[in-house]
KOLKOLVEX-307966 format. One record per residue (C-alpha): x, y, z; residue in three letters. Coordinates in steps of 0.02 Angstrom, whole numbers, padded with zeros to 5 digits, always signed. Each point is the difference from the previous one (the first is absolute). Layout:
<rs>
XYZAla/...
</rs>
This chain:
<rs>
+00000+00000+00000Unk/+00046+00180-00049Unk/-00067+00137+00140Unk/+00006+00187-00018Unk/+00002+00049+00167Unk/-00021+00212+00017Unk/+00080+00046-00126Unk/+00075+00176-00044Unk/+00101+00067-00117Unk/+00044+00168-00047Unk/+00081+00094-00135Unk/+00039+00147-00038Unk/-00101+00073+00150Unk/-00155-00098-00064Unk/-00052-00146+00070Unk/-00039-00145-00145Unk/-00046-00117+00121Unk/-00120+00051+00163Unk/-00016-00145+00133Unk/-00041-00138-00149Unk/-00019-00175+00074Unk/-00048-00159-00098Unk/+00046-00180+00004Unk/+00040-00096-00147Unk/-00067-00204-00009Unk/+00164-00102+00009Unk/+00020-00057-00182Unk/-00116+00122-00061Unk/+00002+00074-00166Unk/-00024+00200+00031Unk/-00024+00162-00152Unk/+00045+00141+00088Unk/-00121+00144-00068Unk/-00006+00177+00019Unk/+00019+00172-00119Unk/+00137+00040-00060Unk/+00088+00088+00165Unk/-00056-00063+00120Unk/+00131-00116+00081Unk/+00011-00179-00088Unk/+00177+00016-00048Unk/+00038+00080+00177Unk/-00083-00169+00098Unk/+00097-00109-00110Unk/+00154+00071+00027Unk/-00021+00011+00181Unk/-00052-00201-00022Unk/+00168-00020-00064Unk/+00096+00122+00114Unk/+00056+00128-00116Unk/-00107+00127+00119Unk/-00026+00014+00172Unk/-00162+00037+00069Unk/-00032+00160+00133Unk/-00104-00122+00088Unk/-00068-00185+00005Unk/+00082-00109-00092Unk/-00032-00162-00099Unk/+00025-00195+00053Unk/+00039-00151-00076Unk/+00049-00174+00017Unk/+00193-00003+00043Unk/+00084-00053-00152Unk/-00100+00040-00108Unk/+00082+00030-00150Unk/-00056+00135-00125Unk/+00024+00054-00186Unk/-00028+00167-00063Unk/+00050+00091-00168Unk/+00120+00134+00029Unk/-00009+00155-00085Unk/+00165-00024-00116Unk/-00008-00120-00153Unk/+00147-00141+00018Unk/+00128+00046-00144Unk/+00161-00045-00043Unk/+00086-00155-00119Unk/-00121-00155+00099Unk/-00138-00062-00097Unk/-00191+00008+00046Unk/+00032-00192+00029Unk/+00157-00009+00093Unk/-00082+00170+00112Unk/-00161-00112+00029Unk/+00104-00152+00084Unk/+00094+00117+00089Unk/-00142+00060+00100Unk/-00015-00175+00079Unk/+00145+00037+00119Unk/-00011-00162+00112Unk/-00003-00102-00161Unk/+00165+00130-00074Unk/+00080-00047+00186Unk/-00035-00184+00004Unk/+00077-00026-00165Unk/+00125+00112+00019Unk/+00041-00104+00156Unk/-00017-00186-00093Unk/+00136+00036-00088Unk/+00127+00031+00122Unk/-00060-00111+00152Unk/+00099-00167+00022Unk/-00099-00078+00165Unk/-00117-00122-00066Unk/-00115+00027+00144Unk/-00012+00183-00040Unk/-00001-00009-00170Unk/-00165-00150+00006Unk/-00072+00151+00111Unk/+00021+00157-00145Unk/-00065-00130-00110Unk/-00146-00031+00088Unk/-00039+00178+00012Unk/+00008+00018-00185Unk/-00117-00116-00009Unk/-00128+00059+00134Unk/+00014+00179-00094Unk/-00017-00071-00179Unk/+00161+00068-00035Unk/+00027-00142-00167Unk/-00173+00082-00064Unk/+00043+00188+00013Unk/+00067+00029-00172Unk/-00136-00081-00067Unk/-00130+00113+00127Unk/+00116+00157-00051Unk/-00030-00026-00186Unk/-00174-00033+00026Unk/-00027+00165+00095Unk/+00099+00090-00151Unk/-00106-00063-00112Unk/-00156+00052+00059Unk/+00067+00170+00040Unk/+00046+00009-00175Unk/+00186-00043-00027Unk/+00025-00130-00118Unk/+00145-00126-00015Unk/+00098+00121-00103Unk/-00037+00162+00122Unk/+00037-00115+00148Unk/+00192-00016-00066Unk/+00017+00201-00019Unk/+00093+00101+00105Unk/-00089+00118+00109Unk/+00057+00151-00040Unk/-00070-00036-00202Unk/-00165+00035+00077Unk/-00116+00137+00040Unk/-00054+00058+00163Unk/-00174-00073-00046Unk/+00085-00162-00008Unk/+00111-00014+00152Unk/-00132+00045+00097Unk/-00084-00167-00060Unk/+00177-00084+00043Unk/-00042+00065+00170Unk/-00166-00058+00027Unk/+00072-00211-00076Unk/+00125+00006+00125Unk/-00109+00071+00147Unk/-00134-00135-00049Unk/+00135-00138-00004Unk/+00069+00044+00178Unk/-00165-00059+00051Unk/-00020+00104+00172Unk/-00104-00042+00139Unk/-00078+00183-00033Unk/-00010+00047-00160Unk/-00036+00225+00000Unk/-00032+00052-00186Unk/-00001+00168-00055Unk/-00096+00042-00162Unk/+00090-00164-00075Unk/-00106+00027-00159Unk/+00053+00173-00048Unk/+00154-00081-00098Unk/-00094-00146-00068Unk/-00115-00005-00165Unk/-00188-00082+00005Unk/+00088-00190-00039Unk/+00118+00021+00131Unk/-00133+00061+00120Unk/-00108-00146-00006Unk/+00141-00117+00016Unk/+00057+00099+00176Unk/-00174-00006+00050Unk/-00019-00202-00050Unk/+00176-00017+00109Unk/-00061+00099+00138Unk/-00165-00100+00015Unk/+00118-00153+00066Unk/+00133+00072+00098Unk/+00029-00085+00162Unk/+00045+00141+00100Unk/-00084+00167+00074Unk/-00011+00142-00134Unk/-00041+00186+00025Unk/-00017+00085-00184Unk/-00036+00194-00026Unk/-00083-00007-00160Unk/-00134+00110-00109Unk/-00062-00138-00117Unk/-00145-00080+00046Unk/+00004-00170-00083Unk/+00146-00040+00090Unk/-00069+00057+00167Unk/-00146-00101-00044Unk/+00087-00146-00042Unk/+00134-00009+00111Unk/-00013+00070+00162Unk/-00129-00065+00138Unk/+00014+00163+00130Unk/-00009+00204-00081Unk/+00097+00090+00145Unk/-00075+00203-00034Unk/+00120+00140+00044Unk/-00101+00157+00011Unk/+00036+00153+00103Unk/+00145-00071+00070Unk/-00101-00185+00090Unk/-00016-00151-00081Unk/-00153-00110-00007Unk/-00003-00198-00041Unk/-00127-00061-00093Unk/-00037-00186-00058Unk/-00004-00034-00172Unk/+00068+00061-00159Unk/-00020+00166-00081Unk/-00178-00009-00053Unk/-00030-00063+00178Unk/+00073+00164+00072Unk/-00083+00105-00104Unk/-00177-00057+00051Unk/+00052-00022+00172Unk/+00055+00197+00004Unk/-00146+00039-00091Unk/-00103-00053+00131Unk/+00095+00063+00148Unk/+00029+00168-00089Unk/-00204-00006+00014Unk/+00008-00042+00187Unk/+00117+00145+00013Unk/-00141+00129-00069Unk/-00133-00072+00087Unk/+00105-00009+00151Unk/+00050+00217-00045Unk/-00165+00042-00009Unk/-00059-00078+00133Unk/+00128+00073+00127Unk/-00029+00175-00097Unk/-00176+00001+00014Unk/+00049-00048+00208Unk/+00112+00148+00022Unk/-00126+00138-00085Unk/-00119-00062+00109Unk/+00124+00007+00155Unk/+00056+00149-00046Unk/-00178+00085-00018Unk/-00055-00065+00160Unk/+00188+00071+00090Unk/-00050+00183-00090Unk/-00194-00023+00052Unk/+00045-00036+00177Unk/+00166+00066+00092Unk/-00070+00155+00041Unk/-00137-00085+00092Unk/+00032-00045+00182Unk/-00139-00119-00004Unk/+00080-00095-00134Unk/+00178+00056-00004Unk/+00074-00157+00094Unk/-00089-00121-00125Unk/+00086+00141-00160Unk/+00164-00026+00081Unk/-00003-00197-00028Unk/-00041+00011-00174Unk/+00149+00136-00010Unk/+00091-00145+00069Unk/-00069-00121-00111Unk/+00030+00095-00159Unk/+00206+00026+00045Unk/+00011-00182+00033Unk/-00082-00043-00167Unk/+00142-00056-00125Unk/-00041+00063-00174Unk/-00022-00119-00128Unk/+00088+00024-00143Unk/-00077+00031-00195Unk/+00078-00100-00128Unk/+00103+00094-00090Unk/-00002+00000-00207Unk/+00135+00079-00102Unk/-00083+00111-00126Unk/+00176+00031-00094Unk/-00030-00181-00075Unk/-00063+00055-00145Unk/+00047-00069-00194Unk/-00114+00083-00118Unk/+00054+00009-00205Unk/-00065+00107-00096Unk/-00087-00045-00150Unk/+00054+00009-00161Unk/-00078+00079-00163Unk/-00086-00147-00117Unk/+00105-00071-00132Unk/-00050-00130-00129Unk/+00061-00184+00025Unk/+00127-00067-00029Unk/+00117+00103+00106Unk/+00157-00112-00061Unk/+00010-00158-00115Unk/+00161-00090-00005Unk/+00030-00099-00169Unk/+00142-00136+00014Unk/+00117+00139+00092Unk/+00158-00038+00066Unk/+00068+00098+00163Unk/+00166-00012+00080Unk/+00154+00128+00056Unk/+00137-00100-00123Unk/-00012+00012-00192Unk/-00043-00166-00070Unk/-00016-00091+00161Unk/-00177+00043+00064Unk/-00077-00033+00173Unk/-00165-00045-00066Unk/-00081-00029-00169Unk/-00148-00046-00090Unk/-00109+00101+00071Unk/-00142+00024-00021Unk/-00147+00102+00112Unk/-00144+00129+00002Unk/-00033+00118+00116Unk/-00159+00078+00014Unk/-00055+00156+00114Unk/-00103-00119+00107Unk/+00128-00120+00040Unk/+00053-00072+00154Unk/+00158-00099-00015Unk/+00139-00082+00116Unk/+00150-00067-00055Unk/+00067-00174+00054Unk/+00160-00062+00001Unk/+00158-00038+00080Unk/+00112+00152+00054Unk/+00118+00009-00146Unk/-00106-00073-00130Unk/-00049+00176-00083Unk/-00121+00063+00086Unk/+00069+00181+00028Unk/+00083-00001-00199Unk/-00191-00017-00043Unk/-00074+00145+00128Unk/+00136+00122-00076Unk/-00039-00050-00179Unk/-00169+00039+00050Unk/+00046+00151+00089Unk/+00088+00059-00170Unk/+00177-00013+00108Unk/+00058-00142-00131Unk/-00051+00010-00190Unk/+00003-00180-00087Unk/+00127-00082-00067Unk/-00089-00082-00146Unk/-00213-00021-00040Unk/-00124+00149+00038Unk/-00060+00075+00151Unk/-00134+00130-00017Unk/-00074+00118+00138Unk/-00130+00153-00022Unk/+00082+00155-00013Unk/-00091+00084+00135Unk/+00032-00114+00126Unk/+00087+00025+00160Unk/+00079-00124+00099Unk/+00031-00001+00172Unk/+00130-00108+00058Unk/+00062-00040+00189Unk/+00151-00109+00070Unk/+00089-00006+00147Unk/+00146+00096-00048Unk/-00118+00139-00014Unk/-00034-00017+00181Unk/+00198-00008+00055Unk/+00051+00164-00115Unk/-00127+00116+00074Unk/+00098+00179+00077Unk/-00018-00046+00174Unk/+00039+00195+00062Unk/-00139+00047-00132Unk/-00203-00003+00051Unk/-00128-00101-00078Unk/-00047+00191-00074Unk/+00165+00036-00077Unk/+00009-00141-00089Unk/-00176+00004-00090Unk/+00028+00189-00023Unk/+00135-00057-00098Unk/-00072-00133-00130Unk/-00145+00109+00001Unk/+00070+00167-00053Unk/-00126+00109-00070Unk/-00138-00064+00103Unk/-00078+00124+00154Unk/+00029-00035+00168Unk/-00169-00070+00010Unk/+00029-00122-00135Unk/+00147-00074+00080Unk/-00090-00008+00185Unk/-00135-00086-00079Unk/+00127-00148-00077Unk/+00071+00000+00175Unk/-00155-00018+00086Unk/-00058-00139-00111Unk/+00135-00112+00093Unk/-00028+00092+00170Unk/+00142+00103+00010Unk/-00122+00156+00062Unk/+00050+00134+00138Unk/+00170-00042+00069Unk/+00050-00141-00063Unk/-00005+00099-00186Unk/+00156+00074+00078Unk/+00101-00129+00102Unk/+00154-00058-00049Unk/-00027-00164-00103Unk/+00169-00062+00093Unk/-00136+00015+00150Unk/-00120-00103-00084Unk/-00025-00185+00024Unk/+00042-00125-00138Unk/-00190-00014-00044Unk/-00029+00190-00007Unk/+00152+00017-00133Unk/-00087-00126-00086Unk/-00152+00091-00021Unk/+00098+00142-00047Unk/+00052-00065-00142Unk/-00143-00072-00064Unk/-00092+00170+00026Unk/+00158+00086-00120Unk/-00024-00141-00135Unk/-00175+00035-00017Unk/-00003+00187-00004Unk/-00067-00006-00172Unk/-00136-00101+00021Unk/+00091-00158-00100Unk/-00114-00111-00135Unk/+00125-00164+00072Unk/+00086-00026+00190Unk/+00135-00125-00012Unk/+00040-00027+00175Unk/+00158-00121+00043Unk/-00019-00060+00161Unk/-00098+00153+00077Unk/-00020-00086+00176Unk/+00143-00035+00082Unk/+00011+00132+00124Unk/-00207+00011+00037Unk/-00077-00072+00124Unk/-00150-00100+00007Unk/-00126+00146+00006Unk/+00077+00111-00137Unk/+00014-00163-00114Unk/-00181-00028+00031Unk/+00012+00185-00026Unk/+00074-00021-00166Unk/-00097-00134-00067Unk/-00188+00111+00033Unk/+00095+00135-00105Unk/+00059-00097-00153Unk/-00181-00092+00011Unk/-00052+00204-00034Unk/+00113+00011-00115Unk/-00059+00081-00180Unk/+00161-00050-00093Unk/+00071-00178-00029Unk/+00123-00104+00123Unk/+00166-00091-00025Unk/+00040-00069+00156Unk/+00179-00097+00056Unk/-00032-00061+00202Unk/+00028-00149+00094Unk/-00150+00065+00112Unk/-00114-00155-00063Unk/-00141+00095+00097Unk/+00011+00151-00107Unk/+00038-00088-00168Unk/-00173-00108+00029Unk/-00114+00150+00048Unk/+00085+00117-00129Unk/+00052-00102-00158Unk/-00140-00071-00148Unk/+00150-00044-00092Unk/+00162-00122+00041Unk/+00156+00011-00125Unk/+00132-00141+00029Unk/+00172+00093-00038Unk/+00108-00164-00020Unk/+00110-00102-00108Unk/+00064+00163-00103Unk/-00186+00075-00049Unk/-00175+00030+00090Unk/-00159-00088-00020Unk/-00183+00001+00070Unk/-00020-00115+00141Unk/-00162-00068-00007Unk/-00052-00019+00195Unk/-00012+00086+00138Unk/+00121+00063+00132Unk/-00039-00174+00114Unk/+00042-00116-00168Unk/+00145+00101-00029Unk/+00065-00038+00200Unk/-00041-00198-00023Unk/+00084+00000-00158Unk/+00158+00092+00058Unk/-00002-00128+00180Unk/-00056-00141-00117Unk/+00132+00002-00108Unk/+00116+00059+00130Unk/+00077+00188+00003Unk/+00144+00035-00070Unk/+00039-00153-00120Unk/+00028+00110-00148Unk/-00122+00055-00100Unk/-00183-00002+00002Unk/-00044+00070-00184Unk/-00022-00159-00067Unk/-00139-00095-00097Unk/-00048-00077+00201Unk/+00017+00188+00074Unk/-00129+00068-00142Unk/-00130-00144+00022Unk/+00038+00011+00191Unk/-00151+00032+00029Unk/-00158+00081-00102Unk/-00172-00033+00117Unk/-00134+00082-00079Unk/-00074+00073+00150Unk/+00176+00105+00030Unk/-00010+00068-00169Unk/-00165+00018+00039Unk/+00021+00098+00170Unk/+00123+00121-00093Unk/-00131+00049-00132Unk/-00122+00032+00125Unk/+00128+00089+00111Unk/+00047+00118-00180Unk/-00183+00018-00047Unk/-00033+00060+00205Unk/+00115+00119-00013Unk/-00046+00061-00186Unk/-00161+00029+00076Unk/+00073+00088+00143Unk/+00104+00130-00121Unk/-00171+00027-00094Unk/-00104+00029+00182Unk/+00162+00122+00043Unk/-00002+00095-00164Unk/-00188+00038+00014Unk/+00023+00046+00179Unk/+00146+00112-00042Unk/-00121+00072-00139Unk/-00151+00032+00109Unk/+00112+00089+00138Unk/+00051+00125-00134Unk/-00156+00020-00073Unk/-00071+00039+00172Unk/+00150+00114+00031Unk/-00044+00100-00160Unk/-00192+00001+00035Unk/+00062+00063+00164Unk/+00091+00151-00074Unk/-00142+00050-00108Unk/-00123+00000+00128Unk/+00145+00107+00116Unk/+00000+00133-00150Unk/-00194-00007-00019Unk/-00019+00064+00185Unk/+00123+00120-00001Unk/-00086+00076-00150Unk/-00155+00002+00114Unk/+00072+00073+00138Unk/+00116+00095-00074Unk/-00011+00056-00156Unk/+00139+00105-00023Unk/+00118-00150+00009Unk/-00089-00095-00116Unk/+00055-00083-00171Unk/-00034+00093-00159Unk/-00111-00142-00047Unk/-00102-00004+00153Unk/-00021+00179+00038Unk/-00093+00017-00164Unk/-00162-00125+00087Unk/-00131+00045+00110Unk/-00018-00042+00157Unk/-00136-00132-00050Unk/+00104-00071-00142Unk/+00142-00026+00166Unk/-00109-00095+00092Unk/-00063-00106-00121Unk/+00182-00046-00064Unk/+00062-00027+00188Unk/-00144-00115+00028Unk/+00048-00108-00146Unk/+00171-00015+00023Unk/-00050-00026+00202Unk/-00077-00161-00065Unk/+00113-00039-00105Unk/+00132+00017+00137Unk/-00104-00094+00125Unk/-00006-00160-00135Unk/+00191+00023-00043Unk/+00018-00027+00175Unk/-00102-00135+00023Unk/+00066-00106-00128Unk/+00201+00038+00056Unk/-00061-00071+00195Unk/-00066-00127-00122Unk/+00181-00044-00087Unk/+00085+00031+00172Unk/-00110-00157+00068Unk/+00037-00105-00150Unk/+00201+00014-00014Unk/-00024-00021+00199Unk/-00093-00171-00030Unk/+00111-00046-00147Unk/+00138+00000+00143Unk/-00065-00110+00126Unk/
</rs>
């Protein structure tokens, strides 16, 4: 068993952690969950003793023995497979040792260890932990330094898993991983012996993994059976108590508090005001659940452009002449489309965004792409060059120059950066703030196409729910690279298989593509084969996605007409403004209406008046329909 006992932790002269106390299940699986900022990283690290709490403190079996990523990627001339067994460092000792011992005795005794740790089976279990993580035989034999961060970050995570702790703490272990990768972590996590604690934003594999959601908020923590789903019904209904509870105990103290103001001054009754006084300072205010009203993702919508918004015709794509990345391609994108890309990290599946972004031009075949379409395309390395001394203001001052002040607050305040935080330092803001940053600069123009590579790696759970509501609103069409299987099932009609040199329709859904990929096991080379394209084609997924693009057709019509109506009923508004100041004041009038008699005004403003009255009517009308669409 894991217990938080007290704990407090402070920072900075803020305290992150207030008191929290919470004990873990021995050999529980637990998703730490919480926004962004609010302490996950800071428990872990005082779970592994890398900070020391103010207060309290946190217990565990002696011995236990625990396994945490550190921040800095191993590097130097080992390989990803050599680094791997090396993380074993009983097994590195004990072999180490076999060779040199001479006393039988002790030598039958470091062979008997080997065996009781599987030590014979560990380059096989190394290679097996590679593989799913992505490394193939050929990438297992490289030398560290020949890869990216990205990469020895994944190096990282195979050797922590093949240390095999007692307590397993995981930080984000996805962020580095791709959507294959991902469900093979999640499929290895499902089985591991030992006790696991996981910060993570990604709902499948806090559904599928974990048995216990411990929620850091406002500096406790609360424990809650279950997985993620779990939690967030079992919130939902104490967030309910809470109200009641609020209400209750408000309603209490009015009531107090009028009889104490009714009463003190009365000697008959003062002694009986005085212990309600008394009862009203004792009374510990319940707290109102707080929202944040800064999470906000709202894209604006784009003018109408005729389909297709970009055809590719046999087009070839790559950064070396004559040796392209991928080929054969061929795809339509319409201004309706919702589309995610699948595929193995390093199979293509950035080359293709950036031809589609108009970053690459193709090396051989056609691409064409409406000349009034804008593109609005978002990656990560957009997120890590943002000014950090500049404000959220400067910079969209900047890519908007021309545009009034109010033009650029309104962009901001589409993605909640509104009052203050228009002007804090983004080096202030947290890693999911920057993030909506940029995706509030790349769609400054209202864009016909978002391409957005891997969009929510530093969002939390709340702001990817967030994000998903807003590209459901969306006017424009998606491209969408995540291993967030959540988001790629509620926000994709369309699956393209980037594999084997070229991409392809895949002909399921997002489940057949995750049996496939653990059916066939990940990371045995590649998938776009005549087995990967047949994979799987049930009628009722293809099905479900033409239902899911004719929903939201039908959505974009109910949101045109509403956006039609509102301005109608704006105009109507106007004339029926300049009709009664030509009443009242005729002076002011326009030309047009000062020439009418007072009759003529009346009988005008009463026509328009109904006409307003049904404009209105009929945009409620709209308003209820998209808001029914949406359930």
């Amino acid at each position: 068993m894991l217990t938080i006992n007290g704990l407090t932790v402070r920072l900075g002269g803020r305290t992150i952690l207030d008191r929290a106390s919470a004990s873990l299940p021995a050999k529980s699986r637990t998703g730490l969950i919480g926004r962004n900022g609010a302490g996950k990283s800071t428990l872990m690290k005082v779970m592994i003793g890398q900070l020391e709490a103010d207060e309290g403190g946190i217990d565990m079996p002696r011995r236990t023995r625990i396994g945490y990523i550190a921040q800095d990627a191993p590097s130097g001339s080992a390989t990803p497979f050599e680094t791997v067994l090396a993380a074993d460092a009983e097994r590195a000792r004990l072999l180490a040792a076999s060779e040199v011992e001479r006393d039988p005795h002790k030598l039958g005794d470091i062979h008997e260890r080997l065996i009781a740790i599987d030590a014979y089976t560990a380059p096989a279990r190394a290679a097996r932990i590679l593989i799913g993580l992505g490394f193939d035989e050929d990438m297992q034999g490289q030398p560290l330094d020949s890869f990216s961060g990205g990469w020895k970050m994944r190096v990282a995570l195979a050797a922590l898993l093949f240390s095999n702790p007692d307590l397993l703490l995981l930080d984000e272990p996805s962020n580095h991983l791709d959507l294959e990768a991902t469900m093979w972590l999640e499929s290895f996590l499902r089985s591991y012996p030992g006790q696991l604690v996981v910060i993570s934003h990604e709902r499948d594999l806090l559904n599928n993994v974990v048995d216990h959601i411990l929620h850091l908020e406002g500096g406790k923590v609360t424990l809650y059976p279950g997985g993620y789903d779990d939690f967030e019904r079992q919130r939902a209904e104490r967030i309910a108590q809470l109200a009641a509870a609020k209400a209750a105990q408000d309603a209490q103290r009015a009531k107090l508090q009028d009889y104490v103001a009714r009463n003190s001054a009365r000697a008959s009754t003062a002694k009986q005001a005085q212990s309600r006084a008394k009862q009203l300072a004792r009374m510990q205010p319940i707290a109102a659940v707080s929202e944040d009203p800064s999470l906000v993702f709202d894209f604006p919508s784009p003018d109408e452009l005729k389909p297709p918004l970009i055809t590719l015709d046999l087009a070839s794509v790559g950064y070396t002449p004559g040796a392209p990345i991928l080929s054969r391609l061929n795809l339509r994108i319409d201004p309706d489309d919702r589309i995610a890309l699948l595929g193995r990290n390093g199979n293509g599946k950035t080359t293709l965004a950036r031809l589609l972004a108009a970053q690459l031009a193709p090396m051989d075949g056609a691409m064409a792409a409406s000349g009034k379409m804008r593109v609005g395309y978002f990656t990560q390395y957009q997120v890590e060059e943002l000014d950090g001394s500049d404000t959220p203001l400067g910079h969209m001052t900047r890519v908007m120059a021309g545009k009034t002040p109010g033009a650029v607050r309104a962009q901001l305040g589409r993605f909640g950066f509104t009052g203050n935080k228009a002007t804090t330092e983004v080096g202030k803001l947290s890693g999911g703030e920057r993030a909506r940053l940029a995706l509030a600069l790349i769609t400054r123009d209202a864009p016909h196409l978002l391409i957005l590579d891997e969009p929510t790696n530093h969002l939390d759970v709340d702001a990817r729910e967030a994000l998903v509501q807003a590209l459901n609103g969306f006017d424009g069409a998606v491209l969408i690279v995540s291993h967030d299987r959540h988001m790629l099932e509620l926000t994709a009609d369309r699956l393209v298989l980037v594999d084997g040199g070229t991409a392809r329709e895949f002909d399921g859904s997002i489940d057949d593509y995750v049996a496939f990929i653990l059916g066939q096991g990940a990371g045995k080379g590649s998938a776009a084969n005549d087995d990967a394209k047949g994979a799987a084609k049930p009628k009722d997924a293809k099905a479900a996605r033409q239902e899911a693009a004719r929903a939201r057709e039908a959505q974009a019509a109910l949101r045109k007409s509403a956006k039609e109506l509102e301005a109608k009923a704006g105009k109507l508004a106007q004339q029926i403004s300049a009709i009664d100041r030509a009443m009242f004041d005729p002076a002011g009038a326009e030309p047009a209406l000062a020439k009418l008699t007072m009759g003529d005004l009346a009988q005008r403003r009463g026509k328009l008046a109904a006409e307003l009255e049904a404009a209105e009517t009929a945009w409620m009308d709209a308003l209820e329909a998209i808001e029914a669409a949406a359930a």
